[in-house]
C-alpha positions in Angstrom: 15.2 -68.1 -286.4 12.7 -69.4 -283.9 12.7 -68.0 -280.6 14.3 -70.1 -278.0 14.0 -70.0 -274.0 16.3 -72.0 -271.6 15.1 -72.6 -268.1 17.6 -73.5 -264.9 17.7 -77.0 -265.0 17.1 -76.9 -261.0 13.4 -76.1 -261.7 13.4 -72.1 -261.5 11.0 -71.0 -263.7 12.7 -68.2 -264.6 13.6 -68.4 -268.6 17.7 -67.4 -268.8 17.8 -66.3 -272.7 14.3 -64.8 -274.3 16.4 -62.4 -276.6 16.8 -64.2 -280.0 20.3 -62.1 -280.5 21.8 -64.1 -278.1 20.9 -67.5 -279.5 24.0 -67.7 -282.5 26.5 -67.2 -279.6 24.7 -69.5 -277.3 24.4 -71.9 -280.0 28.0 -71.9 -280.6 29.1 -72.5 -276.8 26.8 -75.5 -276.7 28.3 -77.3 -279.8 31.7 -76.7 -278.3 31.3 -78.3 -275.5 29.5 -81.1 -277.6 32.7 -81.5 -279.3 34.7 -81.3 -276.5 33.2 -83.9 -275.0 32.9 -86.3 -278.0 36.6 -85.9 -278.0 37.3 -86.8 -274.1 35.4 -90.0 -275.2 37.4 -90.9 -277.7 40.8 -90.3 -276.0 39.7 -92.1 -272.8 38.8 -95.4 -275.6 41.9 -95.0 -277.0 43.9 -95.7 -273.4 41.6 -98.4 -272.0 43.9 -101.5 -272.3 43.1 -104.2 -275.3 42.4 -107.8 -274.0 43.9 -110.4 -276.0 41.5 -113.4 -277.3 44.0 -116.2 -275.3 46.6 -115.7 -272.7 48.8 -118.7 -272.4 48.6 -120.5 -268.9 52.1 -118.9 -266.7 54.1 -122.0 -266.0 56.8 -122.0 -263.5 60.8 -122.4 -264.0 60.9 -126.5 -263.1 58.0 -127.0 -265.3 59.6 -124.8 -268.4 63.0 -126.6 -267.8 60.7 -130.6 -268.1 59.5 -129.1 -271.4 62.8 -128.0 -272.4 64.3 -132.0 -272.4 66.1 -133.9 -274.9 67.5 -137.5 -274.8 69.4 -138.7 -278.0 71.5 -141.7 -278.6 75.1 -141.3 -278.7 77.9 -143.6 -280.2 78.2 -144.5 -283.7 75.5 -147.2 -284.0 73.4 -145.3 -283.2 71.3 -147.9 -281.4 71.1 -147.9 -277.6 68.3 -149.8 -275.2 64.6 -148.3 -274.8 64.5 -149.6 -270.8 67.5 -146.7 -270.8 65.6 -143.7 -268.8 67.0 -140.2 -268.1 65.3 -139.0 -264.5 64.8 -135.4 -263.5 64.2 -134.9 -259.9 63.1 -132.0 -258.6 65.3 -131.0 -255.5 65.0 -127.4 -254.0 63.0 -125.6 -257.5 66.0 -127.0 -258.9 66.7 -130.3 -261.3 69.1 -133.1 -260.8 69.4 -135.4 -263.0 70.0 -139.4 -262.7 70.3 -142.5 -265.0 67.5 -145.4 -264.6 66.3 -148.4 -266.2 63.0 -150.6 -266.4 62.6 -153.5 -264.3 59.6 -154.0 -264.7 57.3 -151.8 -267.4 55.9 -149.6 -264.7 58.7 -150.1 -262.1 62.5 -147.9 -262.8 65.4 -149.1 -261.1 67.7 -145.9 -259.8 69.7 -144.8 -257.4 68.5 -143.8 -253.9 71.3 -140.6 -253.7 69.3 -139.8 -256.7 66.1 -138.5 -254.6 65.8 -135.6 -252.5 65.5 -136.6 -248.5 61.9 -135.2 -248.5 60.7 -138.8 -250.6 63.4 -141.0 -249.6 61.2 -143.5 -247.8 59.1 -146.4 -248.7 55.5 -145.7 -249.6 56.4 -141.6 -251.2 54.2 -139.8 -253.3 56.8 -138.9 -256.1 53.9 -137.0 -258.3 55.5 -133.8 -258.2 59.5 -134.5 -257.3 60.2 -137.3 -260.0 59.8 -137.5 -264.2 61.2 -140.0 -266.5 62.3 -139.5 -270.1 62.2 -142.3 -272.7 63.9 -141.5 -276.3 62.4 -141.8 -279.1 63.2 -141.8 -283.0 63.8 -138.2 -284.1 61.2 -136.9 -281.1 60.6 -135.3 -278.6 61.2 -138.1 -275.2 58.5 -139.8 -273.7 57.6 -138.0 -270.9 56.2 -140.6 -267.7 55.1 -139.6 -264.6 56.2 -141.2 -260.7 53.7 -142.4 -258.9 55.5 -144.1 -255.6 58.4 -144.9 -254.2 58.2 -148.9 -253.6 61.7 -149.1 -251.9 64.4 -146.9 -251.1 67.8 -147.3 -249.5 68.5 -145.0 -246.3 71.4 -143.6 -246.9 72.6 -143.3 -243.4 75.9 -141.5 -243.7 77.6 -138.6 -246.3 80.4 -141.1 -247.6 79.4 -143.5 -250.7 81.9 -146.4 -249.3 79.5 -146.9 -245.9 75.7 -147.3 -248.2 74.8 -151.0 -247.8 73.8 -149.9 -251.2 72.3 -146.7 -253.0 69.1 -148.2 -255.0 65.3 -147.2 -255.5 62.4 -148.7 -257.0 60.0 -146.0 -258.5 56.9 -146.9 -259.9 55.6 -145.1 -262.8 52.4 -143.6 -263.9 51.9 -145.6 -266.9 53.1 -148.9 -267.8 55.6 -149.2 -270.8 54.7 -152.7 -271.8 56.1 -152.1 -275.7 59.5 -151.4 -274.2 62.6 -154.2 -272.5 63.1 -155.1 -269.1 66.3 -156.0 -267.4 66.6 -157.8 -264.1 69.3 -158.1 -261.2 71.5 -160.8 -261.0 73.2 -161.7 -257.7 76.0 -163.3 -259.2 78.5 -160.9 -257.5 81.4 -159.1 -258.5 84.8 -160.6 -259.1 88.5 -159.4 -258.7 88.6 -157.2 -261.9 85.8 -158.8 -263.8 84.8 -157.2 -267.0 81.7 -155.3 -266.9 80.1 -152.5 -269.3 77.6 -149.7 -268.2 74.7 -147.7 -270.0 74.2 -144.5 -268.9 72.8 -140.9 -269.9 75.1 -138.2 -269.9 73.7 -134.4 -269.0 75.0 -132.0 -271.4 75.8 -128.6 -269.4 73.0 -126.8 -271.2 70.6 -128.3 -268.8 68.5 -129.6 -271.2 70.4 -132.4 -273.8 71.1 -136.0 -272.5 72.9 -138.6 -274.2 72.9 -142.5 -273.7 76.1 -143.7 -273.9 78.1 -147.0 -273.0 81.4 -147.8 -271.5 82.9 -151.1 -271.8 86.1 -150.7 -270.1 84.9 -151.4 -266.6 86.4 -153.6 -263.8 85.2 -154.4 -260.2 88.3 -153.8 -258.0 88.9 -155.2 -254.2 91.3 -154.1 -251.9 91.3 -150.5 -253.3 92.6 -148.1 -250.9 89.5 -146.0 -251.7 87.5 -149.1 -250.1 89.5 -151.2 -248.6 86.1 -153.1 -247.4 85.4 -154.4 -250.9 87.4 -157.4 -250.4 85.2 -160.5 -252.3 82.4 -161.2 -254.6 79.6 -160.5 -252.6 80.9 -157.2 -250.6 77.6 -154.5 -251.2 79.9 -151.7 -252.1 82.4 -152.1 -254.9 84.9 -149.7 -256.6 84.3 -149.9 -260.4 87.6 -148.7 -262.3 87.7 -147.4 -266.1 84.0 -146.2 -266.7 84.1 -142.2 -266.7 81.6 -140.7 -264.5 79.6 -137.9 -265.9 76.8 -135.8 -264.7 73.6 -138.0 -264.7 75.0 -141.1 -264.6 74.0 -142.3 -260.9 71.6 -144.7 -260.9 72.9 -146.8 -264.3 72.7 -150.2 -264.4 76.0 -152.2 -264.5 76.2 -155.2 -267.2 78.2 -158.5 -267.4 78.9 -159.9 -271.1 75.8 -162.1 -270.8 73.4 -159.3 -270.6 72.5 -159.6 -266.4 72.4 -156.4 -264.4 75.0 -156.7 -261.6 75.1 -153.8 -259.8 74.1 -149.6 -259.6 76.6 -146.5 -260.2 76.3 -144.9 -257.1 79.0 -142.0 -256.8 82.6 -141.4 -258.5 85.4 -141.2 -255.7 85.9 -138.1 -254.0 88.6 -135.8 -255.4 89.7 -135.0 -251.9 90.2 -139.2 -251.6 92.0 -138.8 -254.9 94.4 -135.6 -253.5 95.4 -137.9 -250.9 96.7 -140.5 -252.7 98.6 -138.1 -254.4 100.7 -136.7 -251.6 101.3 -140.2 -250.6 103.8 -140.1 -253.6 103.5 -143.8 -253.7 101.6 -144.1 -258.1 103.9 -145.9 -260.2 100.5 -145.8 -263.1 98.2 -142.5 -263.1 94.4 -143.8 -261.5 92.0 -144.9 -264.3 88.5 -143.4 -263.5 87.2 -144.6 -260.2 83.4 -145.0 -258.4 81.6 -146.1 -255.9 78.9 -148.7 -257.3 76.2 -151.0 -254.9 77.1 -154.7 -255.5 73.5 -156.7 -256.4 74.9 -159.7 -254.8 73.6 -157.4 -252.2 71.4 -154.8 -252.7 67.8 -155.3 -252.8 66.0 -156.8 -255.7 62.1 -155.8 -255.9 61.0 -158.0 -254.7 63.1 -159.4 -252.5 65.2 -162.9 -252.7 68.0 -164.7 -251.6 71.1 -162.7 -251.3 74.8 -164.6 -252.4 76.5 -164.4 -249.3 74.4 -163.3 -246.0 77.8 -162.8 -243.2 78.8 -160.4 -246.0 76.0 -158.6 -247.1 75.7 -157.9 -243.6 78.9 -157.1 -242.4 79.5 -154.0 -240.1 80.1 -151.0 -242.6 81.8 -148.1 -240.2 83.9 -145.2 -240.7 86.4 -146.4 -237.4 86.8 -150.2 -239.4 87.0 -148.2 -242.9 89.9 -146.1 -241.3 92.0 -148.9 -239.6 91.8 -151.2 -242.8 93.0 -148.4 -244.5 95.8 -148.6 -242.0 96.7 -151.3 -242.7 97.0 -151.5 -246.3 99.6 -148.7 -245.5 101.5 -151.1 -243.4 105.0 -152.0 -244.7 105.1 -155.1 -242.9 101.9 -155.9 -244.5 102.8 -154.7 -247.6 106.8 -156.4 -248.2 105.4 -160.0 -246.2 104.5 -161.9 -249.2 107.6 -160.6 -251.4 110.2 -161.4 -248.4 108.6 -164.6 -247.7 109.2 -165.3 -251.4 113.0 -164.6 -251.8 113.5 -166.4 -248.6 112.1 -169.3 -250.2 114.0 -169.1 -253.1 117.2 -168.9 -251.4 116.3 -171.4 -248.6 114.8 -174.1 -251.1 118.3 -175.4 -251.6 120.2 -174.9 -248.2 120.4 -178.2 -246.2 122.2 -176.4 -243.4 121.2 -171.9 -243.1 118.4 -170.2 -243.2 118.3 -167.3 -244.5 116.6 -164.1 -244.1 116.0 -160.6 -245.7 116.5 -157.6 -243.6 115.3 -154.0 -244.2 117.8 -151.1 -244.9 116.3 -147.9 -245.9 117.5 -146.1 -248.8 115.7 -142.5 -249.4 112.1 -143.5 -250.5 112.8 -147.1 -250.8 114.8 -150.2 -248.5 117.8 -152.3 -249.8 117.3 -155.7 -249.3 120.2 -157.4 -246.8 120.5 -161.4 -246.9 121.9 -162.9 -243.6 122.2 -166.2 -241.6 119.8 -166.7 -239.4 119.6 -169.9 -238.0 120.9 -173.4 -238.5 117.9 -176.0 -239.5 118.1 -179.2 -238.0 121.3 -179.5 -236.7 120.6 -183.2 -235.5 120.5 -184.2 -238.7 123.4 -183.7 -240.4 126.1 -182.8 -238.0 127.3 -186.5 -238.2 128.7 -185.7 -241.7 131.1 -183.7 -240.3 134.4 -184.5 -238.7 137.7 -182.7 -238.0 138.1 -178.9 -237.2 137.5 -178.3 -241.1 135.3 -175.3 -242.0 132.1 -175.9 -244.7 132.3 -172.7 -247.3 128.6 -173.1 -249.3 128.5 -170.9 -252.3 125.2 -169.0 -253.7 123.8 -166.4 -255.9 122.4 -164.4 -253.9 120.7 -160.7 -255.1 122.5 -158.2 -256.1 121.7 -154.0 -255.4 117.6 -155.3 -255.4 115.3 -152.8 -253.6 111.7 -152.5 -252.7 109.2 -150.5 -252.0 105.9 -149.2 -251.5 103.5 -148.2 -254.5 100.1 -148.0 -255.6 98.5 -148.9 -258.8 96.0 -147.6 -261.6 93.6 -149.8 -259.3 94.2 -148.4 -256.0 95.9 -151.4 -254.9 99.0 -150.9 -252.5 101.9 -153.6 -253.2 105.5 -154.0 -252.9 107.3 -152.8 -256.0 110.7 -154.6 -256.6 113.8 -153.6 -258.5 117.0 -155.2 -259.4 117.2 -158.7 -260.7 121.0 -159.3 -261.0 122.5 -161.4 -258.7 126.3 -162.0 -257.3 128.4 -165.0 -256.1 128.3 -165.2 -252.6 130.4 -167.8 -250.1 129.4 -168.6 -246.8 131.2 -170.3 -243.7 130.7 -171.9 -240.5 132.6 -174.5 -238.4 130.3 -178.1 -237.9 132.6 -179.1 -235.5 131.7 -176.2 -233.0 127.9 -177.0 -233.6 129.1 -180.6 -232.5 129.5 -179.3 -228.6 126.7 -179.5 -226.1 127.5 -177.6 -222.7 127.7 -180.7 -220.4 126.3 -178.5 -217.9 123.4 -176.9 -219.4 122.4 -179.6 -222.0 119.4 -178.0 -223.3 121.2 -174.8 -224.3 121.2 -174.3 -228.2 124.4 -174.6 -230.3 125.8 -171.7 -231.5 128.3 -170.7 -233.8 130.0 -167.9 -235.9 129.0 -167.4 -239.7 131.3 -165.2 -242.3 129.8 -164.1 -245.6 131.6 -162.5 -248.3 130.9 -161.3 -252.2 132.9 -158.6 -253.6 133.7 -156.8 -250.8 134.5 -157.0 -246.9 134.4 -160.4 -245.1 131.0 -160.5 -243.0 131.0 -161.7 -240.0 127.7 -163.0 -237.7 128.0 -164.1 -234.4 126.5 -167.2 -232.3 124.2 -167.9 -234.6 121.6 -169.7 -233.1 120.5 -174.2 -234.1 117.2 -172.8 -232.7 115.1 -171.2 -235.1 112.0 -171.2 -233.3 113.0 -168.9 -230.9 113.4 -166.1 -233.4 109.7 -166.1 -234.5 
């Protein structure tokens, strides 16, 4: 063994081992500590972290929820319109979802409720807040883009019934020119015309829609629930018989020809609904109800011509919505046309009374009363008459008939009747006391006493009155 000398690695000069018997042990030390520190290396490559060849980009919760979305066709035919579009907006990290349909191939039709406030006004950027999903055979939906809001309604109070109308016009990244348009009509609504609706459904899983159409719809006026809806051209109607499900504001309302007529806005509020209710007044339960904006109003991009311009404008306010609602509770209102009616009917044939129906309440309803209550044109046929004789002029006259207040499936408030059976009824008077004028006071209308009588008690009504005018 050769002889080895270490020196201080500071410099000293001074050799540390010169003894070759201390070299095997020295020898040994050093290669322990080579091996130890070999090993350290090791360990310390062993804990460094591995970094993967590709790290997927991190997507936020809105944009894995657009990823996640489905739109399928539902019914049994299986084959539904490809201008149908299912709309997510985005509206506080959150999704909402809507029903819309193409107007034009880059322009949606929807409703305005639809957006969030932050882009509901003309001119919006809707790049980041709005995205459209087309179905496709057996594929994932076409996914589109918004670009801009071209015209939105304000929506200027909480309650559906007051929007002039509740429709936006959204224009879309990329033009679908391989797919159908539909435009509005401004025909109007009818008194419970037939309409049918295409809309897309939101399953609860957040992700699944499905298109589906309802053909049992009918515009309503005079509803309760809008009272204001009361012709053809009123911009908010109540649609009856279409179920309302998530995601279907915005869908466009069809008559039998094909045109688009109006928008789904909102159903009717439950706490509208709970109100009825208590009223106690439903003779049928209430079919489905919503709010829809009427396209004999609403705007049309562009613009034209609406159908009626004093009602398209009309004054829509909570204080007129209240008071007509008011009056629909009315019962004068509500029994006028029925009374007038059996008045008629009994009066049609009497040269000499004229009758009238009066009021008796009977727990939730009122009994209806005949009695005299004037002579008609006196004048004319009190000649016929001589002698102290009494004229006895027999009738049928109802029998135990009721009527009341009630509400249908539609909303509608009208007088229910009951009882149809009828009962022989005599009445009296004496002509020749209708024959007197007071010489003094010649202008002072002939009275006299009338009896009535059926099947029970003799009536009697006294100084019945020639002038009828002054009962008005």
């Amino acid at each position: 063994m050769k002889k080895v000398s270490l020196w201080f690695i500071y410099g000293s000069q001074e050799p540390i081992i010169k003894s070759q018997k201390l070299c095997p042990y020295f020898c040994m030390m050093i290669a322990s500590i080579v091996m130890l520190t070999m090993g350290c290396g090791k360990k310390a490559e062993e804990e460094k972290p591995v970094t993967p060849r590709y790290t997927p980009p991190i997507t936020n919760d809105v944009e894995a929820d657009l990823a996640k979305q489905e739109l399928f066709c539902g019914g049994s035919d299986r084959s539904c319109p490809n201008y149908i579009t299912k709309i997510a907006v985005v509206n506080k990290d959150k999704l909402k979802f809507c029903t819309g349909f193409l107007t034009k191939d880059d322009v949606v039709v929807t409703a305005s409720s639809c957006l969030s406030d932050r882009i509901r006004f003309n001119g919006a950027n809707c790049e980041k807040d709005v995205f459209f999903f087309f179905a496709k055979n057996n594929e994932k939906p076409l996914r589109v883009g918004c670009k801009e809001v071209l015209e939105v309604s304000q929506l200027n109070s909480k309650e559906p019934y007051l929007w002039r109308s509740d429709v936006a016009y959204l224009k879309l990244t990329t033009s679908l020119k391989d797919r159908k348009i539909v435009t509005p009509n401004r025909s109007g609504m009818d008194d419970l015309d037939k309409f049918y609706i295409w809309s897309v459904d939101q399953l609860t899983d957040g992700q699944q829609g499905i298109i589906r159409k309802s053909e049992v719809c009918q515009s309503v006026h005079n509803s309760y629930f809008n009272p204001m809806a009361t012709n053809q051209s009123s911009p908010v109607m109540i649609m009856s018989g279409c179920e309302y499900s998530e995601g279907n504001s915005g869908s466009p309302i069809f008559d039998y020809r094909g045109k688009v007529r109006g928008i789904v806005s909102k159903p009717v509020a439950q706490t509208e609904i709970d109100e009825v209710l208590t009223m106690g007044i439903l003779v049928k339960p209430l079919k489905q109800l919503m709010h829809v904006s009427n396209y004999a109003c609403a705007p049309v991009y562009p613009d034209e011509e609406v159908l009626n311009e004093d009602e398209c404008n009309k004054q829509l306010d909570i204080n007129i919505y209240d008071r007509a609602q008011i009056e629909m509770k009315n019962e004068e209102n509500i029994f006028k046309s029925s009374i007038q009616n059996i008045e008629q009917s009994i009066n049609e044939k009497n040269r000499y009374l004229k009758m009238a129906v009066e009021l008796v309440p009977v727990n939730d309803a009122y009994s209806l009363n005949i009695i005299p209550k004037c002579f008609k044109n006196v004048s004319k046929w009190i000649g016929e008459f001589s002698g102290n004789k009494p004229l006895t002029l027999n009738y049928e006259l109802p029998k135990n008939k009721t009527i009341k207040k009630a509400m249908n499936e539609y909303g509608k408030i009208f007088a229910l009747e009951s009882g149809k059976d009828t009962i022989p009824t005599s009445i009296q008077f004496k002509p020749s006391i209708l024959r007197y004028i007071d010489p003094k006071d010649p202008n002072r209308p002939r009275q006299a006493n009338v009896y009535m009588w059926s099947d029970g008690p003799t009536r009697t009504f006294f100084n019945v009155t020639e002038k009828c005018d002054l009962l008005l």
